[in-house]
Backbone as JSON Lines, residues from 0, in Angstrom:
{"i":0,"aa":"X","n":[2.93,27.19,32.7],"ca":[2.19,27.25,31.47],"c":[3.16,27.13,30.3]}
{"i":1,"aa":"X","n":[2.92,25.86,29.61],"ca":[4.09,25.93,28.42],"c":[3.68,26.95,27.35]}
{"i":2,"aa":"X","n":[4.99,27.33,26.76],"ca":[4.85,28.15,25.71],"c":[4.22,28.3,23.94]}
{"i":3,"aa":"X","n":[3.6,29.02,23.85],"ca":[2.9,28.93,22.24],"c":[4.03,27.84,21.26]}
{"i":4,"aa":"X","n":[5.28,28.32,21.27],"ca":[6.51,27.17,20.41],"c":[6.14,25.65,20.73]}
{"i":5,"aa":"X","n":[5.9,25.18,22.23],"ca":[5.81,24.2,22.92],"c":[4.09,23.22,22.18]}
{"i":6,"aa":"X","n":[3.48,24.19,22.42],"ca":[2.2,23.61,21.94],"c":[1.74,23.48,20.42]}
{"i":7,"aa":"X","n":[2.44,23.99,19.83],"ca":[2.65,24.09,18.03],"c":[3.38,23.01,17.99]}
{"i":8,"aa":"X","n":[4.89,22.74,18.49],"ca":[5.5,20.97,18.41],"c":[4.78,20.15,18.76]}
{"i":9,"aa":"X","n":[4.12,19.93,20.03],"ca":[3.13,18.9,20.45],"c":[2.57,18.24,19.42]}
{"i":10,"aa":"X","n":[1.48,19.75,18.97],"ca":[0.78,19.32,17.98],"c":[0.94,19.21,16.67]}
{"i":11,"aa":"X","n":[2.2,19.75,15.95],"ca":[2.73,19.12,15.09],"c":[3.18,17.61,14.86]}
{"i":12,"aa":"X","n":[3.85,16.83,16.62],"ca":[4.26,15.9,16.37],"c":[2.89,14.43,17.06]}
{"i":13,"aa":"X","n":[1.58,15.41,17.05],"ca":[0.76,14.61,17.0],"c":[0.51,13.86,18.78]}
{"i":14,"aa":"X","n":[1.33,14.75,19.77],"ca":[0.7,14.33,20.88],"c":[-0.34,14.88,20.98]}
{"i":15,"aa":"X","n":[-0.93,14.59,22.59],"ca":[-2.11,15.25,23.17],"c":[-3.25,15.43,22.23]}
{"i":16,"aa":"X","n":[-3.24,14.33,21.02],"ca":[-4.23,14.38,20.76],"c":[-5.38,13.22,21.22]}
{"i":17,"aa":"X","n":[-6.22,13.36,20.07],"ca":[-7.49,12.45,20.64],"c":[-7.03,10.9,19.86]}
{"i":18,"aa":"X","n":[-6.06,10.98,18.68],"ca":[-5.68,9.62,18.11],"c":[-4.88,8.99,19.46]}
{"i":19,"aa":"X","n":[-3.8,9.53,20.03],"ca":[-3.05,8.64,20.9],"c":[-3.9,8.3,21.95]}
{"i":20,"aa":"X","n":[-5.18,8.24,22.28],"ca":[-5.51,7.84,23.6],"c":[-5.95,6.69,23.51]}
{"i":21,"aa":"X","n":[-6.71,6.04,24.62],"ca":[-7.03,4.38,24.58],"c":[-8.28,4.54,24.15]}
{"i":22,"aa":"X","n":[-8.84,3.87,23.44],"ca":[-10.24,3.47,23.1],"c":[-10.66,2.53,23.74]}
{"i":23,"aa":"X","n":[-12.06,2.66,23.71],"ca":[-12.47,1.52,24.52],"c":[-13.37,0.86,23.58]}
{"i":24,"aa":"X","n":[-13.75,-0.51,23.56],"ca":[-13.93,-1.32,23.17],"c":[-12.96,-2.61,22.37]}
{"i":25,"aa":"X","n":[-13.23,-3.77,22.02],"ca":[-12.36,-4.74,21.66],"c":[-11.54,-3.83,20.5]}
{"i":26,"aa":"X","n":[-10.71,-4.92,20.5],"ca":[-9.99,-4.15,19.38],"c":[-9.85,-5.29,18.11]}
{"i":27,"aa":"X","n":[-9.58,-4.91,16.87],"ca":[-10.39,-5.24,15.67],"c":[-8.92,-7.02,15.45]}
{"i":28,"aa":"X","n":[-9.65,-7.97,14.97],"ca":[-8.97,-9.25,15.16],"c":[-8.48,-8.9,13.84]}
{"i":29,"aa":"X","n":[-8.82,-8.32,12.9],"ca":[-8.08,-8.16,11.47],"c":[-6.85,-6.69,11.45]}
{"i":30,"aa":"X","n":[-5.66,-7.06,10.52],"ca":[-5.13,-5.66,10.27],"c":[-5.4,-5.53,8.6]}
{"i":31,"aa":"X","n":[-5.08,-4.2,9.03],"ca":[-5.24,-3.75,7.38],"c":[-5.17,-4.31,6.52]}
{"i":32,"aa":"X","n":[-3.67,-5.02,6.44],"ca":[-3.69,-5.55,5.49],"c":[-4.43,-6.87,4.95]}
{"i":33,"aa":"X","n":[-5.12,-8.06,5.67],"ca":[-5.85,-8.61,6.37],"c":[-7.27,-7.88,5.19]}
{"i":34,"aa":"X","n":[-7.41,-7.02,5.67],"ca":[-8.44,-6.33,5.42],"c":[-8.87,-5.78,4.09]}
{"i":35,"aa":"X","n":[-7.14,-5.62,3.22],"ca":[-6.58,-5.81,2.17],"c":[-7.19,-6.87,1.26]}
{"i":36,"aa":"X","n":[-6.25,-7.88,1.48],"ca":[-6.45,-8.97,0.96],"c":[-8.18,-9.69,0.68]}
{"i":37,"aa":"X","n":[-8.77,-9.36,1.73],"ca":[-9.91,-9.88,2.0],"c":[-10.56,-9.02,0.12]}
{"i":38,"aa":"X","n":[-10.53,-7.91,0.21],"ca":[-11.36,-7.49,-0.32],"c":[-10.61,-7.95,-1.9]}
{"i":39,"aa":"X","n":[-9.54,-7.46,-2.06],"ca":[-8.8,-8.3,-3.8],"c":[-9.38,-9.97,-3.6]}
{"i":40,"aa":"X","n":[-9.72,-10.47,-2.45],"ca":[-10.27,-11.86,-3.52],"c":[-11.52,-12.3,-3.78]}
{"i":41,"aa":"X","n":[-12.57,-10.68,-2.93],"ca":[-13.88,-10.89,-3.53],"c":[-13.93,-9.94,-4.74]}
{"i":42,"aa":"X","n":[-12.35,-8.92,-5.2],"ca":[-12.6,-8.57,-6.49],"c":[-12.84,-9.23,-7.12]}
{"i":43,"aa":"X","n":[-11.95,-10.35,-7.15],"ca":[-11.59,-11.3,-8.09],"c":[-12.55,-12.72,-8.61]}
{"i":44,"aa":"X","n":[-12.9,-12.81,-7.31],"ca":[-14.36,-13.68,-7.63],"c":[-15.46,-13.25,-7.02]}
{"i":45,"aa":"X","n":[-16.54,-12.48,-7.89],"ca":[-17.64,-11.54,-7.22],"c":[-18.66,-12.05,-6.46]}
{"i":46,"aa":"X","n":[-18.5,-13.57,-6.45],"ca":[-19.72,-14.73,-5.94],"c":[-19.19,-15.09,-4.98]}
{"i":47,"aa":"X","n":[-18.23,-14.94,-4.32],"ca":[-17.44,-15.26,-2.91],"c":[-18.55,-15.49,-2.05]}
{"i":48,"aa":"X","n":[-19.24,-16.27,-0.81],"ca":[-19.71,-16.09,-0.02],"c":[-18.6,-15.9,1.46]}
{"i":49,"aa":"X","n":[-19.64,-15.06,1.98],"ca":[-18.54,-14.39,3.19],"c":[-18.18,-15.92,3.95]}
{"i":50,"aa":"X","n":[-18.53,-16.71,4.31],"ca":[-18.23,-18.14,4.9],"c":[-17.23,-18.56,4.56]}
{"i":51,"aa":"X","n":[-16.81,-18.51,3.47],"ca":[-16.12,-19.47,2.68],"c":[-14.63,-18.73,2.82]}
{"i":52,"aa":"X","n":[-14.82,-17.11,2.79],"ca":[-13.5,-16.23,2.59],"c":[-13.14,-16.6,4.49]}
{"i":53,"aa":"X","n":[-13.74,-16.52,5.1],"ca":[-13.5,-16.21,6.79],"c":[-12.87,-17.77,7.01]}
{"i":54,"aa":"X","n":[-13.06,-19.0,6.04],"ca":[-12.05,-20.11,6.2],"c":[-11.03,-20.04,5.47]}
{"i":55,"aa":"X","n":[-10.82,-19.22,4.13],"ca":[-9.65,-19.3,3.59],"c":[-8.5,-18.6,4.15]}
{"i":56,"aa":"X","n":[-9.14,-18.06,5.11],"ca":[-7.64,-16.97,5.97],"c":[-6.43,-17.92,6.02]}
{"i":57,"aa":"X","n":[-5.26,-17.66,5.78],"ca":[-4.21,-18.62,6.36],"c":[-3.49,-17.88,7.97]}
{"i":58,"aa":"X","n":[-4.04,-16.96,8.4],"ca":[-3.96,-16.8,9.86],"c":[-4.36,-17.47,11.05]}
{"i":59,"aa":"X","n":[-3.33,-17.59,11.93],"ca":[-3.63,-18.29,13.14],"c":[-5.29,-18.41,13.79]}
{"i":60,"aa":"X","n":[-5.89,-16.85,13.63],"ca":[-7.06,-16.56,14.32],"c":[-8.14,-17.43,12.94]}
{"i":61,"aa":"X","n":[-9.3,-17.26,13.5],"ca":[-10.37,-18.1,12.29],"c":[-11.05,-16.33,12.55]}
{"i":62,"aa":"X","n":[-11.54,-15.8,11.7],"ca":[-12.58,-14.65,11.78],"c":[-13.88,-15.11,11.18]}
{"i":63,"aa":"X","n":[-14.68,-14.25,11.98],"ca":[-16.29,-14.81,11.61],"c":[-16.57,-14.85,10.18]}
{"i":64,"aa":"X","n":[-17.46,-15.03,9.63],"ca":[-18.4,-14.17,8.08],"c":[-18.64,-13.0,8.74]}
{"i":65,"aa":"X","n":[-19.59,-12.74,9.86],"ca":[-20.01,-11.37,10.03],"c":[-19.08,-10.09,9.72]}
{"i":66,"aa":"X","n":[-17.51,-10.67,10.55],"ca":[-16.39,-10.2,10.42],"c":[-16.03,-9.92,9.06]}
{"i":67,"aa":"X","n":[-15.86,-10.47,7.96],"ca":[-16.04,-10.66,6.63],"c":[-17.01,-9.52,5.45]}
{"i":68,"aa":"X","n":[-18.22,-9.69,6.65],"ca":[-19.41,-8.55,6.2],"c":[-18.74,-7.46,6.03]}
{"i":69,"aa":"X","n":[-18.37,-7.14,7.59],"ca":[-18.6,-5.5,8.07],"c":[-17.21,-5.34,7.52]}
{"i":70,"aa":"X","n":[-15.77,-5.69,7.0],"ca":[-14.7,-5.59,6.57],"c":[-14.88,-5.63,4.65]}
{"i":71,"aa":"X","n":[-15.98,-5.34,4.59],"ca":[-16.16,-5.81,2.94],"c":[-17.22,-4.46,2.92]}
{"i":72,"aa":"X","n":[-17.86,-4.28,3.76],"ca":[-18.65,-3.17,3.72],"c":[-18.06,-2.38,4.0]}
{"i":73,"aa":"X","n":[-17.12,-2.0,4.85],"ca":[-16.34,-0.79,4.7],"c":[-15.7,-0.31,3.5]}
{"i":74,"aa":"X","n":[-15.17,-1.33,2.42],"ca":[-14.91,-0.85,1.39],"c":[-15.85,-0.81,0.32]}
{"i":75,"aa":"X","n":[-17.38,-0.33,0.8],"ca":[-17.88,-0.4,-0.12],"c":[-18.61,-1.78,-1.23]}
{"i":76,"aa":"X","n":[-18.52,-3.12,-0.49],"ca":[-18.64,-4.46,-1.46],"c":[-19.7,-5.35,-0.52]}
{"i":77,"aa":"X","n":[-20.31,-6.19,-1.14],"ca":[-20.85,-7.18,-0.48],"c":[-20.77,-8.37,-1.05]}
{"i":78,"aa":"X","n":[-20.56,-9.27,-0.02],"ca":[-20.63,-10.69,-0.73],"c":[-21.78,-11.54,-1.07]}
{"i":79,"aa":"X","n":[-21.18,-11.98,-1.86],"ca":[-21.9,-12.92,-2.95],"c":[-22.83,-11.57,-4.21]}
{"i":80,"aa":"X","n":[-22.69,-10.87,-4.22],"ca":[-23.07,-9.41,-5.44],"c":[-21.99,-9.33,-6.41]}
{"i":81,"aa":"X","n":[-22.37,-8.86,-7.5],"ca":[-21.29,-8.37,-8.47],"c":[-20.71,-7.15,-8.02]}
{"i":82,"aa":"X","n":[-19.78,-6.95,-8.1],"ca":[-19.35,-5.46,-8.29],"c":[-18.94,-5.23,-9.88]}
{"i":83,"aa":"X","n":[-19.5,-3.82,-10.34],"ca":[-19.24,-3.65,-12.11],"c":[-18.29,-2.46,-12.04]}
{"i":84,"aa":"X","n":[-16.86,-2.69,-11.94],"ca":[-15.86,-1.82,-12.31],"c":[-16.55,-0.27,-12.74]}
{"i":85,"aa":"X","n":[-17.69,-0.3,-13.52],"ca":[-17.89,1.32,-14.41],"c":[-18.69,2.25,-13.24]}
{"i":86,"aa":"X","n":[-19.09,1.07,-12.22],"ca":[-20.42,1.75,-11.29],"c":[-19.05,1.96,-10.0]}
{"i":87,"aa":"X","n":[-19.59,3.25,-9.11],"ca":[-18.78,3.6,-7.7],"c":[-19.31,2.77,-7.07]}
{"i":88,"aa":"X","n":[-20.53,1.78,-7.25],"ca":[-20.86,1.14,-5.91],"c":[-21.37,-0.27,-6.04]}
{"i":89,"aa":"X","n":[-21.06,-1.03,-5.93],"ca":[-21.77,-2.75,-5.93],"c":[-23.22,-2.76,-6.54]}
{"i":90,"aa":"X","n":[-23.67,-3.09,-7.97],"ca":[-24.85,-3.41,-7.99],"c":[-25.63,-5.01,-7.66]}
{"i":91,"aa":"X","n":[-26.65,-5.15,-7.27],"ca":[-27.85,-6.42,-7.9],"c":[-28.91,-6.55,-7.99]}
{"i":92,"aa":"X","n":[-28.84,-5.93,-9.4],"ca":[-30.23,-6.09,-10.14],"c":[-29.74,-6.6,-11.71]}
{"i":93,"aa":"X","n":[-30.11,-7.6,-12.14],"ca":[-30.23,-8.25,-13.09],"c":[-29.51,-7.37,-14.58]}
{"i":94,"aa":"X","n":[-28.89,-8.31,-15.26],"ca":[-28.56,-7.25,-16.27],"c":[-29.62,-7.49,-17.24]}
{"i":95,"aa":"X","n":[-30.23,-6.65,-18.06],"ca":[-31.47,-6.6,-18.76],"c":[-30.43,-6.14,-20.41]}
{"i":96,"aa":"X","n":[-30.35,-7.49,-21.09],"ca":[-30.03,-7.57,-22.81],"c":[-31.18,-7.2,-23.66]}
{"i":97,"aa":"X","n":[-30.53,-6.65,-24.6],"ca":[-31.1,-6.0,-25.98],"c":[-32.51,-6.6,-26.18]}
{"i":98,"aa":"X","n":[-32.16,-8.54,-26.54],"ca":[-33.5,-9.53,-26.09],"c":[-34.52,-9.07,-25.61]}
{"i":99,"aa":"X","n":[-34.2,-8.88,-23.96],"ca":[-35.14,-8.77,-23.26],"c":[-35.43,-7.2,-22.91]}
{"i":100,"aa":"X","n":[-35.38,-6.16,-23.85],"ca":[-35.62,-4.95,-24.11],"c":[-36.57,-5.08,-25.3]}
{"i":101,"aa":"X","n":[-36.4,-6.01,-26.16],"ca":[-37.09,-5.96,-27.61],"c":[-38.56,-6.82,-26.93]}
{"i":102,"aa":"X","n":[-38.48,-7.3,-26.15],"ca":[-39.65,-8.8,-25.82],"c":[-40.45,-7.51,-24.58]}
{"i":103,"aa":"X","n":[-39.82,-6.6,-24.12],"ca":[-40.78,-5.62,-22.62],"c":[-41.42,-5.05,-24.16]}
{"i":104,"aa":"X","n":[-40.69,-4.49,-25.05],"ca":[-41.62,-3.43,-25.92],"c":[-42.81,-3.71,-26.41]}
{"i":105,"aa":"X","n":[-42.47,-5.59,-26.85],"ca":[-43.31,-6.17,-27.5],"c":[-44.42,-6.15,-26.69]}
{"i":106,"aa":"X","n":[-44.27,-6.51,-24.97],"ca":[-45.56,-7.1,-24.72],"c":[-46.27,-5.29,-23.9]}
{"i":107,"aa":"X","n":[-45.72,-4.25,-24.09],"ca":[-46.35,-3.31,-23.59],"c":[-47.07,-2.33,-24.77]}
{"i":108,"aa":"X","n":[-46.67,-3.11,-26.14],"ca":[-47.55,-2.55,-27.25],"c":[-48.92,-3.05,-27.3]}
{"i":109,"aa":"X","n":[-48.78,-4.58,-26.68],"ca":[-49.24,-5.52,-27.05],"c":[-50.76,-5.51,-26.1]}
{"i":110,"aa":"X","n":[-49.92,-4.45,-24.98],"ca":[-51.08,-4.65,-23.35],"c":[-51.92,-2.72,-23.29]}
{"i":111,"aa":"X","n":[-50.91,-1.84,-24.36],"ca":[-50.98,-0.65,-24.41],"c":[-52.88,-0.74,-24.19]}
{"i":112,"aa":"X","n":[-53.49,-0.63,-24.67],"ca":[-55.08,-0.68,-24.79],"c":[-55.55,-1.6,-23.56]}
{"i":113,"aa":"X","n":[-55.28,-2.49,-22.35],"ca":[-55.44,-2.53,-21.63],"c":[-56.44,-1.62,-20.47]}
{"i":114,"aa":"X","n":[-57.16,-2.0,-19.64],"ca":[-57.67,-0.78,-19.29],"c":[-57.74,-1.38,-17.44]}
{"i":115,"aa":"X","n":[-58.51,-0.55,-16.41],"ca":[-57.69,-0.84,-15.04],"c":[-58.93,-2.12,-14.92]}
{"i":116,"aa":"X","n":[-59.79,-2.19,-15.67],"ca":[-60.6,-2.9,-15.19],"c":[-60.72,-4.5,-16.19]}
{"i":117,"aa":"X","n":[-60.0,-4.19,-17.12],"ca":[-59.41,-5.44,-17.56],"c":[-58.03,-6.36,-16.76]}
């Protein structure tokens, strides 16, 4: 039976845990950094379609779009959506200007007296 000292190093130096063992299933065709990159160049252009990024790889392997998806969704992004720097999370829904704030008022003054059967 190893000693309390023995099992405090172990697990200080991160054996016997559940990270070092084998997983099962494939293992992921992208690395991090890979994974990196992917996402700074749909910062950069928010209309990216995932197709288009999964050919610009300059890596040996070709990766899917789907691949593209689920590596863009992990950080939170989707392609071809804006992402707006002020929001934590990817919006798309239309941006609605002053214009078309002054033109809803107009026509709900306009419909106010309306009734359910008109």
């Amino acid at each position: 039976m190893p000693r309390l000292s023995e099992v405090g190093r172990h697990r200080a130096l991160g054996h016997f845990t559940v990270s070092d063992r084998p997983r099962s299933g494939r293992p992921r065709c992208t690395t991090q950094r890979q994974d990196r990159k992917l996402v700074r160049n749909h910062m950069n252009n928010r209309f990216l379609p995932a197709s288009s990024s999964s050919r610009q790889t300059r890596e040996r392997e070709l990766i899917s779009a789907n691949t593209v998806i689920r590596r863009l969704s992990t950080s939170g992004l989707r392609a071809r959506h804006p992402y707006w720097p002020t929001c934590s999370s990817p919006i798309h829904r239309p941006i609605v200007t002053q214009r078309h704030r002054h033109q809803r008022t107009l026509w709900a003054e306009e419909h106010a007296a309306w009734h359910r059967i008109q």
